[in-house]
C-alpha positions in Angstrom: 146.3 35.2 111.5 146.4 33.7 107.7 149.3 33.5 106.0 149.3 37.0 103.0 147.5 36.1 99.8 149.3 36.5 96.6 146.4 37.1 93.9 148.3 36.6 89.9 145.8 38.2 87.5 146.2 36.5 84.4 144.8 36.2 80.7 144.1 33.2 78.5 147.2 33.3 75.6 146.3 34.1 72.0 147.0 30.2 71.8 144.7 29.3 74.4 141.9 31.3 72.7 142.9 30.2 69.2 142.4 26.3 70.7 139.0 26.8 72.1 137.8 28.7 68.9 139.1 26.3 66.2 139.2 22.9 68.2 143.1 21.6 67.5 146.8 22.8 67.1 146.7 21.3 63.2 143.0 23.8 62.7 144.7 26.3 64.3 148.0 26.2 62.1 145.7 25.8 59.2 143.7 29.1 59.8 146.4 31.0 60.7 148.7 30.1 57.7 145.6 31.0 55.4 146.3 34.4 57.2 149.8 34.8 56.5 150.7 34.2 60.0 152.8 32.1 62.0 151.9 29.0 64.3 155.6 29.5 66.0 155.2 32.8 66.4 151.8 32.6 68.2 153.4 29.4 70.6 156.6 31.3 71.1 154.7 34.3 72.9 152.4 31.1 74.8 155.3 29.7 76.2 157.0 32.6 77.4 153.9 33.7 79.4 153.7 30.6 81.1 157.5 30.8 82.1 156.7 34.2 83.4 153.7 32.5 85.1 156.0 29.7 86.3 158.9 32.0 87.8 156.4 34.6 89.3 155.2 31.3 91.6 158.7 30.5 92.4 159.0 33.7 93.4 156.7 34.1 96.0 157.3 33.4 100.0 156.7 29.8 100.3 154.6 29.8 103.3 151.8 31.8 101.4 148.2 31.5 100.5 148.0 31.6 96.7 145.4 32.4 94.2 145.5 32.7 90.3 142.9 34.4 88.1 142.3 34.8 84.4 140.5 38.0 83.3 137.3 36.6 82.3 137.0 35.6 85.9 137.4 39.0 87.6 133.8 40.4 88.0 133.5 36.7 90.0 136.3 36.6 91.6 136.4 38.0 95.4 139.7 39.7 96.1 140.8 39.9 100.0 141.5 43.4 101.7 145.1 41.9 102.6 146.0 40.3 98.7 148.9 41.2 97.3 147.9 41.2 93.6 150.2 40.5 91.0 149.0 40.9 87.1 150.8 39.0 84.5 150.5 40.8 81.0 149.9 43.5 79.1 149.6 47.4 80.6 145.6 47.1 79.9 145.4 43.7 82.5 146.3 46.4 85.3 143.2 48.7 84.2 140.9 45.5 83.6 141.9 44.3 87.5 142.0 47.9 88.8 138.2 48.8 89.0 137.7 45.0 90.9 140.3 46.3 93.4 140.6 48.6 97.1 144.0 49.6 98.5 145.4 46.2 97.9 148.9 46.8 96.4 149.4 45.9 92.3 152.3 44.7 91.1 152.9 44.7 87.4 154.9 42.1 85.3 156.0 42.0 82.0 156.0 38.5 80.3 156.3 39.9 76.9 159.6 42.4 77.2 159.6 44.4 73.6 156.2 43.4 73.2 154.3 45.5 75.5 154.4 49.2 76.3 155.3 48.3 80.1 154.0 51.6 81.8 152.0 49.4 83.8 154.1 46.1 83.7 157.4 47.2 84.4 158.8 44.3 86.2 160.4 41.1 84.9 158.8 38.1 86.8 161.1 37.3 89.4 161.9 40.7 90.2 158.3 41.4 90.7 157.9 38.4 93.0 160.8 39.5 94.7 158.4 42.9 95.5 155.6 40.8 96.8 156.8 40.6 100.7 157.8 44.2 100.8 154.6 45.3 99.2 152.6 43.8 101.9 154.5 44.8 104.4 154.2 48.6 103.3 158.1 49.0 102.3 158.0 48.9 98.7 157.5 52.2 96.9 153.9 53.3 95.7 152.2 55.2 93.1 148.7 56.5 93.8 147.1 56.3 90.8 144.2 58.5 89.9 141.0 56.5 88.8 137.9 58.2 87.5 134.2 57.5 88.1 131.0 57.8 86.7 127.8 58.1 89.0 124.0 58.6 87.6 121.3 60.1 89.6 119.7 56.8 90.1 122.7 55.0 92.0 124.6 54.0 89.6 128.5 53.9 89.4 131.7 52.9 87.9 135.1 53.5 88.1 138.0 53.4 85.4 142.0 53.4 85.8 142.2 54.8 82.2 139.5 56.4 81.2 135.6 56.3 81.0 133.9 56.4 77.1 130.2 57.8 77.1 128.2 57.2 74.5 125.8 54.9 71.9 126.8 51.2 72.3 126.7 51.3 68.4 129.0 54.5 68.2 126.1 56.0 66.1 125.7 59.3 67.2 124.8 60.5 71.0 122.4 63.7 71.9 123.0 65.1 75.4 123.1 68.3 76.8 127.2 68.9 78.4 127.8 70.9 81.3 131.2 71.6 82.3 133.4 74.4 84.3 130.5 76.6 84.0 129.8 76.2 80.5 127.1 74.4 78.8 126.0 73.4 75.0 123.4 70.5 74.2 125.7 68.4 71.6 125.2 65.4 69.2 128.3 63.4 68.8 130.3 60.3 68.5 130.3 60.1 72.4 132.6 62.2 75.9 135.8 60.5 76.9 137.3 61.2 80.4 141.0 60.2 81.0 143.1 59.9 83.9 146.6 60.8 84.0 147.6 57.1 83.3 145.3 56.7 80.6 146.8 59.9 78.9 149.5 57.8 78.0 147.1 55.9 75.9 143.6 56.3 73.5 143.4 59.8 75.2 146.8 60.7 73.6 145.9 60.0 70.1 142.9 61.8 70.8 144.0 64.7 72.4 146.3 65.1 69.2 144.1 66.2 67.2 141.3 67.6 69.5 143.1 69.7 71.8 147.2 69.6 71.1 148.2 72.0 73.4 146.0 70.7 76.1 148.3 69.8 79.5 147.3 66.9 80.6 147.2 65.5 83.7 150.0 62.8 85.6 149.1 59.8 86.8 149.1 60.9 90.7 147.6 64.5 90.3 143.9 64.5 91.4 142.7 66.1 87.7 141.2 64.5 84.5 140.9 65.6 81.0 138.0 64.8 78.6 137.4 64.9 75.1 133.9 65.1 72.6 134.5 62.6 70.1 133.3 64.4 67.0 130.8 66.8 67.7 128.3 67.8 65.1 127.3 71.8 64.9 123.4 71.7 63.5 120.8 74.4 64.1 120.2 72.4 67.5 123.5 71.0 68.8 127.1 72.6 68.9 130.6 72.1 68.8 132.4 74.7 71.0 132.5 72.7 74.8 134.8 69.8 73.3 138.0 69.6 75.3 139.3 70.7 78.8 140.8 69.5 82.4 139.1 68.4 85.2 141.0 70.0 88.2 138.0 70.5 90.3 134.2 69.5 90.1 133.1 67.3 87.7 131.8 67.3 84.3 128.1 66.1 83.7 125.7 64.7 80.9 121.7 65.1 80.6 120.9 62.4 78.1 118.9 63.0 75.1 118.9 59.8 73.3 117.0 56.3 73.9 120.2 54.7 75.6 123.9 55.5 76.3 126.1 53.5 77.8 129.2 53.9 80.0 132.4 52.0 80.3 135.5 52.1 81.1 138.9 50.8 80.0 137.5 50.4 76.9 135.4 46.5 78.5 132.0 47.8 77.1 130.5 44.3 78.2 130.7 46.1 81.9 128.7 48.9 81.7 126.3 51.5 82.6 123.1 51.7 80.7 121.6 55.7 80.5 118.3 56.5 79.7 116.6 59.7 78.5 116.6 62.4 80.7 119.1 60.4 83.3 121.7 62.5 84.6 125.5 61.6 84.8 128.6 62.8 86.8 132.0 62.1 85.9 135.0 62.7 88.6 137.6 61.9 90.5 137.4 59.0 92.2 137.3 58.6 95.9 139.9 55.5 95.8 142.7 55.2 93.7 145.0 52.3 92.6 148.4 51.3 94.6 151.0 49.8 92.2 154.2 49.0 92.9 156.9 51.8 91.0 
C-alpha cells in the first residue's frame, strides 16, 4: 500500500497578491503608503504564514506522501479518499476546502494567532501536525460538521460548510415564490440565505440579529439549518411574512421568477449555480458532512 497523503490547503499571502498585482516590493510599498498602510505590517503577517507552512512540514511523519495546494487551485485539484488534509489559514479556507472534500479528516491551523477567529483553525502548526498520524489512523477526536446543499430539478447541486446565498448575481432584487414548513408566499427580495450550525457563528449571526433575534440556532453537529430572506419587499404581489425559521426536517424550496439567480456557497460566487425562470430549487441537509479534527 502507499504511504498516507498529507494534503496542506493553503492561500497566496496578502504579499504574494500585492506582488503579482503591482509588479515589485518598492510599487508595492509605494501603493500601500499612499493608503496609509504599512509594508512591514503586510510582510510581518507573510512571513509568519510561511513559518507556519514550514513547521506544519516538519511536522509530518517523514515517510509520507505530500501534497501542498493554494486555494485558487482547489476546483483542480484531485484529493485522495485516504488524505489527511491539513488547511493553513483563516476559518473561511476550511469552508473553501470543505465542499472539494468526502470523509477525509480536516485539520485546522492557525498561522495568524490573534488574527483570526480560530473556530475552524484552532491548532498552532506543530501541534496540528502532531494530529496528522492519529487522524488517519481514526484516533484523534472528530467533529461531524453539518454541511448544506442545494439541488435544482434539472441535476444540479452544491454543497456549503457555512451557508448557501440565493439570489441575483447583482444583489438587485430576486422574485421567487418560497415554500417552507408548510407555508408559502411568492416574495421579491435581496435574496434566501441557509446556514449551518458552523456558519451561525458567522454572516448568519449578524443576520439573524436583526431578522430573527430570538431565533435558536442550530450547532455545528445537529442535522438542522436556519435561513433567512434578506430584505423582503411587501407590494400588492409579493410579501414579507415567511422570512426566518429552522430547518429541522424537510427542506426549504424556491420556484424562480426572475431571468437568473444564482447559488453559492461560502460566500465563492465565482462557483455557482445558475437558476432560470420557473427552475425549481431544494435546499437541505446534506448527505456528507465535514470531519475536522476538535
Amino acid at each position: 500500500m502507499p504511504a498516507p497523503r498529507a494534503v496542506v490547503v493553503h492561500r497566496a499571502s496578502e504579499l504574494t497578491e500585492l506582488i503579482a498585482r503591482h509588479g515589485t516590493r518598492g510599487q508595492v510599498a509605494f501603493f500601500l503608503d499612499a493608503r496609509g498602510q504599512s509594508l512591514a505590517a503586510v510582510e510581518e503577517r507573510h512571513e509568519r504564514t510561511r513559518a507556519a507552512l514550514a513547521d506544519v512540514a516538519a511536522g509530518l511523519p517523514a515517510d509520507w506522501r505530500r501534497a501542498g495546494v493554494e486555494r485558487a487551485e482547489l476546483p483542480r485539484f484531485v484529493f485522495e479518499p485516504d488524505d489527511v488534509v491539513l488547511v493553513v489559514g483563516q476559518d473561511g479556507l476550511v469552508a473553501n476546502a470543505a465542499k472539494y472534500l468526502g470523509a477525509q479528516p480536516v485539520i485546522g491551523i492557525d498561522p495568524l494567532p490573534g488574527v483570526n477567529a480560530g473556530i475552524l483553525v484552532p491548532f498552532a502548526p506543530a501541534a496540528g501536525a502532531a494530529l496528522a498520524e492519529p487522524a488517519h489512523a481514526g484516533d484523534a477526536p472528530m467533529c461531524e460538521r453539518t454541511m448544506v446543499e442545494v439541488r435544482t430539478d434539472d441535476g444540479q447541486s452544491l454543497t456549503a460548510l457555512n451557508e448557501v446565498m440565493i439570489g441575483q448575481p447583482g444583489h438587485q432584487s430576486a422574485r421567487y415564490t418560497i415554500e417552507v414548513d408548510g407555508a408559502g408566499e411568492r416574495q421579491s427580495s435581496s435574496g434566501v440565505i441557509v446556514s449551518t450550525g458552523t456558519g451561525a457563528t458567522g454572516w448568519c449571526r449578524s443576520i439573524a440579529r436583526i431578522q430573527a433575534p430570538t431565533l435558536p440556532m442550530p450547532t455545528p453537529t445537529e442535522r438542522a439549518l436556519a435561513w433567512f430572506v434578506r430584505e423582503p419587499w411587501p407590494s400588492p404581489s409579493t410579501g414579507a411574512d415567511v422570512v426566518a425559521g429552522r430547518l429541522d426536517r424537510g427542506a426549504l424550496a424556491l420556484r424562480v421568477e426572475s431571468d437568473a439567480l444564482v447559488a453559492f456557497g461560502d460566500g465563492v460566487e465565482a462557483d455557482r449555480l445558475t437558476l432560470t425562470w420557473g427552475q425549481r430549487v431544494t435546499v437541505g441537509v446534506a448527505g456528507r458532512t465535514l470531519r475536522t479534527v476538535s
